[in-house]
C-alpha positions in Angstrom: -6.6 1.0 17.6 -4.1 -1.5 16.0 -0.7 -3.1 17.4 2.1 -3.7 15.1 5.8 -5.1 15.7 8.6 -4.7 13.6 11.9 -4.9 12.9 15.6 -3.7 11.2 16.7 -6.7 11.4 19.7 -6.3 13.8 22.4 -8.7 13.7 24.9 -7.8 16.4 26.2 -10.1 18.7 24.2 -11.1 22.1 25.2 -8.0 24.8 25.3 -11.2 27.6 27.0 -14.1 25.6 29.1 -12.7 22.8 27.0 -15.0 20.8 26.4 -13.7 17.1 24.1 -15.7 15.2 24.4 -16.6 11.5 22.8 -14.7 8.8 20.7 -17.6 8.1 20.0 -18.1 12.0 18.9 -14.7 12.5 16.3 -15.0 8.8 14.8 -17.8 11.0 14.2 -15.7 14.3 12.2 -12.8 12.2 9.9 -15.3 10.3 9.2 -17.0 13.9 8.8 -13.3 15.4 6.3 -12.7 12.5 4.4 -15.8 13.4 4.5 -15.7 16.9 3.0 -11.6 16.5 0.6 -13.1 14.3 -0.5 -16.0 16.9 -0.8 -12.9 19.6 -3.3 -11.3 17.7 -1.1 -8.4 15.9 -2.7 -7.0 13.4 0.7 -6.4 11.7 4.6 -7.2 11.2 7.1 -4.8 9.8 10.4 -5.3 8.6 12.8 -1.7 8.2 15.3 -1.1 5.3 19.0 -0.4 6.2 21.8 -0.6 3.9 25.0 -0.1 6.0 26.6 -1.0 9.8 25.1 -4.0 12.0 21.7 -4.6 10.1 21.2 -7.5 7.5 17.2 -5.9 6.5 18.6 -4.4 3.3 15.5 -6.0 1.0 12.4 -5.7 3.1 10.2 -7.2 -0.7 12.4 -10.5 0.3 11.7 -11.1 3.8 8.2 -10.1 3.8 7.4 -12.6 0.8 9.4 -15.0 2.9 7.1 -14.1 6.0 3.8 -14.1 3.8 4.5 -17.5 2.8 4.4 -18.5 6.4 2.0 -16.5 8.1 -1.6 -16.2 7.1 -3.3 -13.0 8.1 -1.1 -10.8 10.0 -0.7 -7.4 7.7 2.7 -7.1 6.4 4.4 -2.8 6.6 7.5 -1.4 5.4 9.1 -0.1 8.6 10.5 2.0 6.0 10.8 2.1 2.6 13.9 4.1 1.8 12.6 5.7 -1.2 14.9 8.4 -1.5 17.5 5.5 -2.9 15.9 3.5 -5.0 13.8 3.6 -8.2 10.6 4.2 -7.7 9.5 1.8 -10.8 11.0 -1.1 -9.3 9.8 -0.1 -6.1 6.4 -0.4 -7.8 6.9 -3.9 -9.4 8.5 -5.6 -6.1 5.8 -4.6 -4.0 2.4 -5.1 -6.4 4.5 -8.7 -6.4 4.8 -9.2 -2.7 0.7 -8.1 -2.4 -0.1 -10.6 -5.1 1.4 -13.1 -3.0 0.5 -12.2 0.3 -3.2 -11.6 -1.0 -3.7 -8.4 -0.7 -1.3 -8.0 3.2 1.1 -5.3 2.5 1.0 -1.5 3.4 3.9 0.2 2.3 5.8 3.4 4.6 7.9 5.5 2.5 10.6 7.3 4.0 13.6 9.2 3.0 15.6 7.2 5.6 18.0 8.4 8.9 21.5 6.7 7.9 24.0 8.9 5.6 26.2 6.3 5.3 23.1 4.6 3.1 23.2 7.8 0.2 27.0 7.3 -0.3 26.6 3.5 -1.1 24.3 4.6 -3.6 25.6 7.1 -4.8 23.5 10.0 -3.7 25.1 12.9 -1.6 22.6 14.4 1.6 21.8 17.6 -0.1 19.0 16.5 -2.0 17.2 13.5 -0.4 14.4 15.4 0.3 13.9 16.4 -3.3 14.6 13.0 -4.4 12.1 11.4 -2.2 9.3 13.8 -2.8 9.8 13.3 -6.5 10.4 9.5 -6.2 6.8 9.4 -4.2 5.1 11.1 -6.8 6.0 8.6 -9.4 6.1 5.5 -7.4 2.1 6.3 -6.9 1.6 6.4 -10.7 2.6 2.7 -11.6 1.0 1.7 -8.4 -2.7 3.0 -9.4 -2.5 3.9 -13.2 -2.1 2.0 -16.5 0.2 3.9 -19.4 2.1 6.4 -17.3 3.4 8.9 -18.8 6.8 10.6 -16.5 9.3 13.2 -16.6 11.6 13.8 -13.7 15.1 14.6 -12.6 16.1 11.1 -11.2 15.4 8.5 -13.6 15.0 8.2 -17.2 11.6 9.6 -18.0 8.7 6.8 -18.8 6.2 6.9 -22.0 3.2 5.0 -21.8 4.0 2.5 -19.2 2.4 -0.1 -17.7 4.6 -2.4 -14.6 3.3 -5.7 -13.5 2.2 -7.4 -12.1 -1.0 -5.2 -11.1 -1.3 -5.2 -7.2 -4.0 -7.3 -5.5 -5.5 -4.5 -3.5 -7.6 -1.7 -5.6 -7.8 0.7 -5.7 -4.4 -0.1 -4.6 -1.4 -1.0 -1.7 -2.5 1.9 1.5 1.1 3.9 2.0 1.9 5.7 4.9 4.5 8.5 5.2 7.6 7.9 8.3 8.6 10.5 10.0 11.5 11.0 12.2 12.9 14.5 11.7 11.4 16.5 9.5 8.3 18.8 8.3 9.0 17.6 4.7 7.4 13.8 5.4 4.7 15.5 7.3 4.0 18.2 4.7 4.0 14.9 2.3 1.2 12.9 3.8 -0.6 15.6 4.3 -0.7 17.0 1.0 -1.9 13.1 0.0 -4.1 12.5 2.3 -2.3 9.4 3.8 -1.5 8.4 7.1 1.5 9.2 9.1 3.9 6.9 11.1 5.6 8.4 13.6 9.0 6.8 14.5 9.3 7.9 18.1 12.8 6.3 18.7 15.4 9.0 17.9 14.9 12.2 19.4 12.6 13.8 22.8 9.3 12.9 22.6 8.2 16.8 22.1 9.8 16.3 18.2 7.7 14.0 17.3 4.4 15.5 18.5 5.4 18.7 17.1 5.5 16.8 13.2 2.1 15.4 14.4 0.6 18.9 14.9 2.0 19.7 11.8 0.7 17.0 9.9 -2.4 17.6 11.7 -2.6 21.6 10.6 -1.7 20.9 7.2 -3.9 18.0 7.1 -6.5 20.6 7.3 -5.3 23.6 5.5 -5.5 20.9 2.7 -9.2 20.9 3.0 -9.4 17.9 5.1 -11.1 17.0 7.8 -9.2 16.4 10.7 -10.8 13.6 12.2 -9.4 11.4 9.4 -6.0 11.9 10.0 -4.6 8.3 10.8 -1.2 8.9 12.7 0.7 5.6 13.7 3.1 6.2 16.9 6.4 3.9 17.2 8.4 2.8 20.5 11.9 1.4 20.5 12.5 -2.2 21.8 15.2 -5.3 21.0 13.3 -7.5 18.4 
């Protein structure tokens, strides 16, 4: 068993003093939160991606190179990755950069992402985030572990022999997990590649989230897998 901590990066003012700290101030307080997890003996420190109301964690690639380059083993997770939003070739290139420079630290959780307000900012409507991230994953993995990709797909312009770099440190390459908060979709995802499955555990009655676990867990094994190997990571809400 492993502990982790993380973080969205929450930025409203103290319930007690009123107090709000400065963007800068609160950068400070998640880099000495990532050290101080690492001085406990976590095996890992995650920062979340949000994009709209109170939270200032809207470029997790940033903060964890900023936290690599002042911690020196503690892993380093997506806590998520809002895939469904973003390009999935950039995706690729920020993240093979960040494990270059953490030395081979990051794990990566993909997730469509819980906040509507996030698609409009973008650009995307609600309708089709679930296409968009299961397509989005499907690329992102290419760059990530393959030379000269070749891509055709509905949400980007369609790639012909390329090759992102830099390379990442870890091969075969960066371990991703799939978050899951809501939906059969994520589940059905992880299992179908054979990844592990983090489990949010912060927005809705605890029977939710262990029903996506026996699904993950069924069609873990309807995939031919066995089920022993299915890594599922289970999350708990808290004030970091």
């Amino acid at each position: 068993m492993k502990f982790c901590t993380y973080t969205l990066i929450d930025n409203s003012p103290d319930p007690i003093s009123g107090r709000q700290l400065t963007t800068y101030e609160r950068f400070q307080h998640v880099v000495r939160q990532a050290q101080w997890a690492e001085e406990l003996g976590f095996d890992g420190y995650g920062v979340g991606e949000r994009h709209a109301q109170r939270f200032i964690s809207s470029s997790p690639p940033v903060v964890l190179a900023y936290i690599a380059a002042a911690t020196t083993r503690i892993r380093l997770l997506t806590t998520v990755t809002v895939l469904s939003l973003l390009d999935p070739v950039r995706v690729a290139e920020d993240y093979a950069t960040l494990d270059q420079l953490s030395g081979g630290r990051l794990e990566i959780i993909i997730g469509k992402g819980n906040d509507p307000d996030q698609n409009a900012l973008f650009g995307y409507d609600l309708d089709g985030q679930w296409d968009r991230n299961r397509e989005k994953y499907e690329l992102l993995r290419r760059p990530l572990l393959e030379t000269g990709v070749t891509w055709s797909g509905s949400y980007r312009p369609d790639l012909v022999d390329a090759t992102t770099q830099p390379r990442p440190f870890q091969q075969p390459g960066i371990p991703i997990w799939h978050g899951s908060a809501s939906s059969t979709e994520s589940t059905e995802l992880a299992a179908k590649w054979g990844e592990p499955l983090f489990s949010a555990n912060g927005f809705h009655p605890m029977e939710k989230y262990a029903g996506l676990i026996r699904h993950y867990r069924e069609r873990w094994a309807a995939y031919g897998r066995d089920p022993v190997d299915a890594v599922v990571g289970a999350g708990s809400t808290g004030s970091t």
